[in-house]
N, C-alpha and C positions, 0 to 999 in steps of 0.2 A: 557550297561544299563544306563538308566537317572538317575543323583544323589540323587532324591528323591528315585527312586526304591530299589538303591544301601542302601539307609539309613534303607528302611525299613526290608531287609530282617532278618529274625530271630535270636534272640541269645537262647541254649538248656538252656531250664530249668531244674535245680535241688535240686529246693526246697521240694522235696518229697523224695528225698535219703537223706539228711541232710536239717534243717533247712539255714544253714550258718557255716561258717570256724568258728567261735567264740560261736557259740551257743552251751546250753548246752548238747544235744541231739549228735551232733558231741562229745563231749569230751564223752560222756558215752558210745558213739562203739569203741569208741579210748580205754577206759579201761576195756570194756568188752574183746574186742580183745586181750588185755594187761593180764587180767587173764585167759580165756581161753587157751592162751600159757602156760600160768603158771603150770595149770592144765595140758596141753598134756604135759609137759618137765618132769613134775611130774610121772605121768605113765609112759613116756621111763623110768628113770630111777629106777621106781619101777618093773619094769619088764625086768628091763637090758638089753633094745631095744638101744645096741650100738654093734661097730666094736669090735669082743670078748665076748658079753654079754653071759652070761649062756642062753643055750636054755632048756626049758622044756622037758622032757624026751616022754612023751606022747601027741600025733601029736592031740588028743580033744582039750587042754589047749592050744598047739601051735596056732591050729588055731583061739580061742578066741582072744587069743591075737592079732593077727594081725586085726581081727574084731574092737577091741578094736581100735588099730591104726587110721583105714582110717575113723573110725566114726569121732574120734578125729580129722583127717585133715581133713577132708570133713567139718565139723563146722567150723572150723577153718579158711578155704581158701575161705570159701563161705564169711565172715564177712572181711578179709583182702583184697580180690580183690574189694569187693564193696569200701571198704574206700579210695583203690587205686586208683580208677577209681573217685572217687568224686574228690580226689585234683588230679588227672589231667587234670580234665576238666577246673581245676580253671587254672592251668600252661600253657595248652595248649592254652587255647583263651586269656593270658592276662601273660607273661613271665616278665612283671615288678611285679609279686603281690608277694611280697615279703613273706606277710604270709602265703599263700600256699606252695610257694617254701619250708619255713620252716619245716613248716607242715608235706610235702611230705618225705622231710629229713628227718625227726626225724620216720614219720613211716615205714621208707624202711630199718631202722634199727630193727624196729620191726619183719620186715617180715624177715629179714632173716634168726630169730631163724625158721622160716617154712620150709627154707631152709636146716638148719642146722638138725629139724627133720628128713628131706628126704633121710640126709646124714646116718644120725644113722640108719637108718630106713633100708637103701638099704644095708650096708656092714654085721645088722645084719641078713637080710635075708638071705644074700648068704651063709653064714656061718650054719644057720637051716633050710635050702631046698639043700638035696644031688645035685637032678642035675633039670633042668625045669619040667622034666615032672611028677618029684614027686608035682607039685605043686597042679595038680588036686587030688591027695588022701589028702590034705588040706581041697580041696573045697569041696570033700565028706564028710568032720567033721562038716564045716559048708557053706550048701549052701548058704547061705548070702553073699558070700565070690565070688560066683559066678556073681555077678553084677559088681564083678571087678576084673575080669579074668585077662584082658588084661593087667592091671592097675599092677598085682603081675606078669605078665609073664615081661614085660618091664623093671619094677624095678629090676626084677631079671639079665635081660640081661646086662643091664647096669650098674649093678653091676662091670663088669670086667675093667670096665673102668674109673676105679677112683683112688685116692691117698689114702695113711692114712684116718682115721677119723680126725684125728686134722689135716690134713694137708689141707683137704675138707673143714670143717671146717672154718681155717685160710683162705684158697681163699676167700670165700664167705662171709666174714667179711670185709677183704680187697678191695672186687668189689668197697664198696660202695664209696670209697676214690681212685681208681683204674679206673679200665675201664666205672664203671658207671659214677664217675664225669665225664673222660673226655666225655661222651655221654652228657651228660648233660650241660656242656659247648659249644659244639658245637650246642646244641636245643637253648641256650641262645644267645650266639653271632647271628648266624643264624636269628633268630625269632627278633631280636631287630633291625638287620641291616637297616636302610631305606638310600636312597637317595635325593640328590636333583636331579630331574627331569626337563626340561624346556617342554612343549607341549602348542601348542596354545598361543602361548609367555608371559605363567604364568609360572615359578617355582615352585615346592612344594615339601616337602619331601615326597618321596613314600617308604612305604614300600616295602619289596622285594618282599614279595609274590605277592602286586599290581603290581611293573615293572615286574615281571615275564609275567605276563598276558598280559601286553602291550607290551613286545618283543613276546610272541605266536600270538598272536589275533590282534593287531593294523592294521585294511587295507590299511594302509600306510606304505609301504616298509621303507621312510626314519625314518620313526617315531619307528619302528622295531628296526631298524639297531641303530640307536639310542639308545634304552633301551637293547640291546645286551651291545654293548659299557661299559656304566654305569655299568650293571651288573656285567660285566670281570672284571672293575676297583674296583668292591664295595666288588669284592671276593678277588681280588689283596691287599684292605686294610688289609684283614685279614686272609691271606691266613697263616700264619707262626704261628697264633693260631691252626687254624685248620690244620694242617700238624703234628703240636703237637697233637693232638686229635686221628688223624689217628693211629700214631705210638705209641702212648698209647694205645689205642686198642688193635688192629693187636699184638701189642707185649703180649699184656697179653696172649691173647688169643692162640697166640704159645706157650707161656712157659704152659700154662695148660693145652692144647693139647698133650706135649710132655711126659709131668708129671701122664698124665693119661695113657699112651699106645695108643693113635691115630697115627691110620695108616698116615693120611695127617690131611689138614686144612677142608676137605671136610667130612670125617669122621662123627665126628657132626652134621652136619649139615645133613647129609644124615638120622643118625640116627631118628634126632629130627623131617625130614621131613618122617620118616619110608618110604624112599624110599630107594631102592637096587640098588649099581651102575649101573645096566645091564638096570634098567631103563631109568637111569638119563641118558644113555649113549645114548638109543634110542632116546631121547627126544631132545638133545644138539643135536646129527646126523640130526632128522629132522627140526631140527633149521635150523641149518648151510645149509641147500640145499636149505631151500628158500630162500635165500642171493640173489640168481640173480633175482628172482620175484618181490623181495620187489622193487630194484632196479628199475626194470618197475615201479612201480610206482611210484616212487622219481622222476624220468626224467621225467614221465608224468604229473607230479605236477610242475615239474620245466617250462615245456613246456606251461600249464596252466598261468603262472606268469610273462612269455614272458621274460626265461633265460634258459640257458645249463643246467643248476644244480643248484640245495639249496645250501642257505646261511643254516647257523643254525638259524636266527631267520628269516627264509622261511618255516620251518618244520611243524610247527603248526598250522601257516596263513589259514582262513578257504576258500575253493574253492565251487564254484558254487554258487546257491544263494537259501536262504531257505526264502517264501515269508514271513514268519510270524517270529518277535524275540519272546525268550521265557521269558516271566515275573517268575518270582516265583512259582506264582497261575498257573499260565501255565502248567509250568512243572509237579507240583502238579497234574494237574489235567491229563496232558496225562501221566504221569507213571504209576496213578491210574486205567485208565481206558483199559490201554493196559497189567496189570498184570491180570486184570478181565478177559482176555481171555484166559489165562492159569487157572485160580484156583482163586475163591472165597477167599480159605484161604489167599492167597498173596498179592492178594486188598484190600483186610479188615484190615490186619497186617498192610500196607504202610499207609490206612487212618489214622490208627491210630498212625504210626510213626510222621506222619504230623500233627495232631492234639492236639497230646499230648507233644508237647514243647520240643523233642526230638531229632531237627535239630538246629545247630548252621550252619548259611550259610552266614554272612555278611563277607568280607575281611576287615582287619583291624590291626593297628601295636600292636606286641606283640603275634599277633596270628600266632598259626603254620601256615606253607602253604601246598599244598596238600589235603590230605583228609582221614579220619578213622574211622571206627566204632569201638565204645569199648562195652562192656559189664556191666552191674548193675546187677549181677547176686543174691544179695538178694532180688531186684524185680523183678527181670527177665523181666528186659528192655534192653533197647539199645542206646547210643547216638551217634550221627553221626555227624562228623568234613567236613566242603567242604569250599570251596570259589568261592561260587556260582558268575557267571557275564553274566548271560541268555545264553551262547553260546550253541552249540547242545556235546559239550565236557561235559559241564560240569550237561547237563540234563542227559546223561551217567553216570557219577563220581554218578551222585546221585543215580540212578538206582542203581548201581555198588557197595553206601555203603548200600543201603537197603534192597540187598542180603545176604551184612557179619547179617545186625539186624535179618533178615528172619532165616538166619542159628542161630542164636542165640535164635529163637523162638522154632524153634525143637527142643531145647536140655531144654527147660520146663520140670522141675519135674528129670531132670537131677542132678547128685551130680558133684559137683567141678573136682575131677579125672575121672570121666566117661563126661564131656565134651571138655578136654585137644585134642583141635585141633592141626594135623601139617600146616605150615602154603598152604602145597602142596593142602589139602582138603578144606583147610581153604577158597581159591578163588573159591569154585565149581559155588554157589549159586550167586554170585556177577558177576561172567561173564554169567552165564545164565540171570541175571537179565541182564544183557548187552543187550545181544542177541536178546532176547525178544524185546526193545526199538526199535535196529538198526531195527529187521524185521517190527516191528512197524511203524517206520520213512519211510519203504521204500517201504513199501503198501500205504500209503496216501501221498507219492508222487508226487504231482501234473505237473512235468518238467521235464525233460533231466536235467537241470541246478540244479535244487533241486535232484534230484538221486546220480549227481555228490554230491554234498554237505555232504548228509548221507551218501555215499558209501566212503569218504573222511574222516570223523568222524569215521568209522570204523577204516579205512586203517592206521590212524593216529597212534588210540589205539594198532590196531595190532601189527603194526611196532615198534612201542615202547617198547611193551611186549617181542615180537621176536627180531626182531632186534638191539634195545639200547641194553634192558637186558643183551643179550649176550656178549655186548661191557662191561656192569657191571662185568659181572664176568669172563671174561677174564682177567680184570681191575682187579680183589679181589682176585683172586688165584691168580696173578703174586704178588701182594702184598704181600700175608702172604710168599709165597716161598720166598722175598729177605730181607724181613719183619726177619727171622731167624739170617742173618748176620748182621744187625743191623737196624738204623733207615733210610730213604728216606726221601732225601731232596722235598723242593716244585716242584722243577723241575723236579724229577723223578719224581711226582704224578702226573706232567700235561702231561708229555712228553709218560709217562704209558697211560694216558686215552685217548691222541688222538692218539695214534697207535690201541688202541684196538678201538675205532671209525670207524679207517680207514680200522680196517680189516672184521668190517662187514659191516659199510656202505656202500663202497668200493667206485665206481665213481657215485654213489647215491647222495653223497654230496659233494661240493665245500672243497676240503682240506685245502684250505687256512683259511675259516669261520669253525671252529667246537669251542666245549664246552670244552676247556680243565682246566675248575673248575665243571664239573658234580659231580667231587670228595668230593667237598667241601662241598656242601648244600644239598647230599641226607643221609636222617639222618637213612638210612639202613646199610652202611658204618659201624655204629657206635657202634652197638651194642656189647658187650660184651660178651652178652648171647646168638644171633641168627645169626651166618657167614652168608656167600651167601644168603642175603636178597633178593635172586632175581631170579634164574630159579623157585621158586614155582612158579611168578607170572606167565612165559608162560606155564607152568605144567597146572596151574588152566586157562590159555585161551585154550589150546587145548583140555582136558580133560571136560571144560564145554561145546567146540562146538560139541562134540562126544558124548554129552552127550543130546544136543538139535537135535541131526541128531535121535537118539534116539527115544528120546519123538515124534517127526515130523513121524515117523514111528509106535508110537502106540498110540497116541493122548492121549485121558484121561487115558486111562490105566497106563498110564509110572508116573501118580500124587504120587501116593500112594508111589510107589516105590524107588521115586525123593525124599520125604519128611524123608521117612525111612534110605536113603542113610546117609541124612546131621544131622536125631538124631543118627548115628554111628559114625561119622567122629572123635569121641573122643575113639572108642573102635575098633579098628583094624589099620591094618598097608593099604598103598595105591594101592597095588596087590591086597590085599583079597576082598576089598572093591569095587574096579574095576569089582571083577570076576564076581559079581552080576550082571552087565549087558552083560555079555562075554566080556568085553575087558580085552585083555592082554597089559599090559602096558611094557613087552618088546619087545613086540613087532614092528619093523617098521611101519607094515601095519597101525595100530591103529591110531599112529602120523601121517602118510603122507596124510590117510583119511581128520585128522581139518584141513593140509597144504592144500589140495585138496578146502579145503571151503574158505581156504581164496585166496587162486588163482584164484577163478572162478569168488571173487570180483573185484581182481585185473584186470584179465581180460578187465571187464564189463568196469570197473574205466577210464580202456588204452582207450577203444573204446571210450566210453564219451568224452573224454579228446581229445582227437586227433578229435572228430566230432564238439566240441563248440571251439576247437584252430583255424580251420581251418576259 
């Protein structure tokens, strides 16, 4: 993109969730939020809503009670997430502003007495509901109770899987100086790192997330290879921070896992994504068999570039030619107009994500890299994170966040706990918004050359999804399994992530060129609260392309049914939710059907490629 265009792209506005970090309006949700706690800590303890508390003799009163509860957290979490999501947005586009960071600090202590509710909350259910299925003669005391079924059957299950109450408690006081600093350390090194760069024989510090983009996207191999280089070495500077970060994590996270009864490190994570292993198993199975497909198209890319095989900073390089670059407005305007072909509701929602200040999309230092949508759920908005630089990549990324804002619109007039997405459900609407685009891109198609292009932008995402992914979490269960014995040195992180590289990319890519700091800079890694940051995402690419085979099978019919899916995604687990359209999601056939969709691109991809090489 031209440096004027680059200048102009948008920063999200937030001047309607708060006036400003200093203004008065900010401090009066800051201490409404602050008494509101007050008040719910008060009712637990007036009704003895802890681990032991006396329970009520008579199941009417019990179930007030509990009434009682979720009203209190539903007020509660609806005013705490929004305040959350205001200073992140300030941390996330600008990691020197020191007053946010503060800010963010001093309220993440607040929120954990929310946390600490949840605790009290859950050990003393289990204790006043004999087994689950007494929980519906509750809900017959009081049907209000029934808009959060799912909400008391979970908390209930989950119950078995915890410590003490003080011992709960004390974790979740400790995070914040624990596993969330070192997250948070790793977002700050990360996000601050820039380089010097030489191109066009100026020097200039680049930010990372900007060389990131000029080792993917620069049509210049040596220019490429070049910003690979720097990147390696700019991870090399800080790689023994970030290995500390790791093993901070990882570590807590075992000792909590252990301490609560979890079967493995996967456990959690399974739960939190309500998926069943027999799922997750079919899912990883039909990963792992398109290994050799992908392949084909790795060589046929490499073939394209006039070499045996990928470097790593050959992976991304866009192939064919698309006759038109995309400006901003560009984009804007064909996402808009190709959502119009699906649903009214989706083009209207995306105008108005773009018109109402809701996109921050300029690249710049301090700003995370990547891309995310968050939630403002006291206005039931959306704001969306990208580092927009006109490519057909990142006209996708956009599509792709204004799926998550989409799914976020269904859940309107939704309460706090009845919108608690897993992150499995969480990619439905975001890889449909995908999908939509690609088929979009490849109906106005105007070339062989441009087909390649789009069908390459797919194949790109694909593989990334499927294929990295997989190298991720090979990468993150071997870690927390050695992770037990003690800490891992840097060398075992890198030496870990280019063997899990090499066993899915396999001769796909140049072994000698791989990433072996992927470890370092994806801030999924890192979390304390959420392991395997990473099979949801190819969960959420096959399960949205089964999902558009679908709709393509019943046309307008399948709107209605699509919108209702995604205002559930907070109330049931990812079988039940599936059955709705008949898929079984242990099944093979389900999975191999999206593998089958993307093979048939792959395919096409080879023919191409092999017809404009020649």
């Amino acid at each position: 993109m031209a440096q004027e265009e680059t200048a102009a792209l948008p920063h999200w506005d937030m001047s309607n969730v708060y006036p400003g970090l200093e203004h008065d309006d900010f401090d009066q949700a800051v201490a409404a939020l602050r008494s509101k706690i007050d008040a719910f800590e008060a009712y637990l303890k007036e009704n003895n809503i802890q681990e032991g508390g006396e329970v009520p003799g008579r199941i009417g009163e019990l179930a007030k009670i509990v009434l009682g509860y979720i009203e209190r957290m539903n007020e509660c979490a609806l005013l705490e997430e929004t305040i959350s999501a205001y200073l992140y947005s300030f941390v996330a586009t600008d990691s020197f502003n020191q007053v946010a960071k503060k800010k963010l600090s001093e309220h993440e202590i607040v929120a954990v007495r929310l946390t600490r509710a949840l605790i009290y909350f859950q050990g003393w259910l289990r204790s006043a509901i004999a087994a689950e299925s007494d929980l519906l003669d509750l809900i017959k005391e009081a049907p209000e109770l029934g808009a959060h079924r799912f909400f008391l059957e979970e908390t209930y299950r989950q119950a078995q899987y915890r410590m003490s109450q003080a011992e709960e408690t004390l974790a979740s006081e400790l995070s914040l100086s624990g596993g969330s600093a070192w997250a948070k350390l790793q977002g700050t090194v990360t996000s601050q790192l820039s380089v010097p760069f030489e191109k066009d024989g100026k020097t200039e510090e680049v930010p990372m997330a900007a060389l990131q983009n000029i080792r993917r996207y620069d049509p210049d191999e040596s220019i490429r290879r070049q910003a690979f280089k720097a990147e390696i070495a700019a991870w090399e500077s800080v790689r023994e921070s970030l290995a500390a970060c790791m093993n901070g994590v990882k570590g807590q996270v075992n000792t909590l896992n252990d301490r609560r009864g979890r079967e493995d490190s996967l456990h959690a994570s399974l739960d939190q994504s309500r998926l069943d292993r027999e799922s997750l198993q079919a899912l990883l199975d039909s990963m792992q068999s398109s290994f050799p497909k992908f392949r084909e198209y790795f060589r046929a890319k490499a073939k394209l570039l006039g070499k045996e095989q990928l470097a790593w900073w050959d992976i991304f390089v866009p192939v064919g030619k698309v006759e038109r670059a995309f400006s901003y407005d560009e984009a804007r305007l064909f996402i808009i107009k190709n959502f119009e072909r699906f649903s009214d509701s989706l083009a209207q929602f995306t105008a108005r994500a773009f018109s109402s200040g809701w996109i921050d999309a300029e690249p710049r230092k301090g700003k995370s890299g990547g891309a995310f949508c968050m939630g403002i759920p006291a206005l039931e908005e959306s704001r969306i994170l990208c580092n927009f630089d006109g490519s057909l990549d990142q006209v996708s990324t956009l599509a792709h966040e204004l799926g998550h804002a989409f799914h976020n619109e269904c859940h309107t007039g939704l309460t706090a706990l009845q919108r608690s997405t897993p992150m499995t459900l969480a990619e439905t609407a975001s890889i449909f918004n995908e999908t939509l685009i690609t088929e979009a891109m490849l109906d106005e198609a105007t070339s062989e050359e441009e087909e390649l292009a789009i069908l390459e932008n797919f194949m790109l995402n694909a593989s990334q999804v499927i294929v990295d992914i997989y190298s991720r979490f090979l990468f993150e269960k071997e870690v927390f399994e050695r992770r037990v014995n003690g800490e891992l040195s840097v060398e075992d992180f890198t030496e870990l992530m280019v063997r899990s590289q090499r066993e899915t990319y396999g001769d796909g890519l140049d072994e000698a060129h791989q990433h072996a700091y992927m470890w370092a800079w994806k801030p999924h890694y890192y979390s304390p609260n959420q392991s395997y940051y990473n099979y949801p995402y190819a969960f959420g690419l096959l399960f949205g392309l089964g999902l558009y085979a679908i709709y393509k099978q019943r046309g307008a019919a399948f709107i209605e049914a699509y919108e209702s899916l995604l205002r559930s995604t907070g109330q049931g687990n990812a079988a039940d939710l599936a059955e709705r359209f008949g898929i079984d999601l242990r099944s093979d056939k389900f999975w191999q059907g999206s593998i089958d969709f993307i093979a048939a691109r792959i395919d096409r991809y080879v023919d191409l490629a092999n017809m404009l090489a020649s």
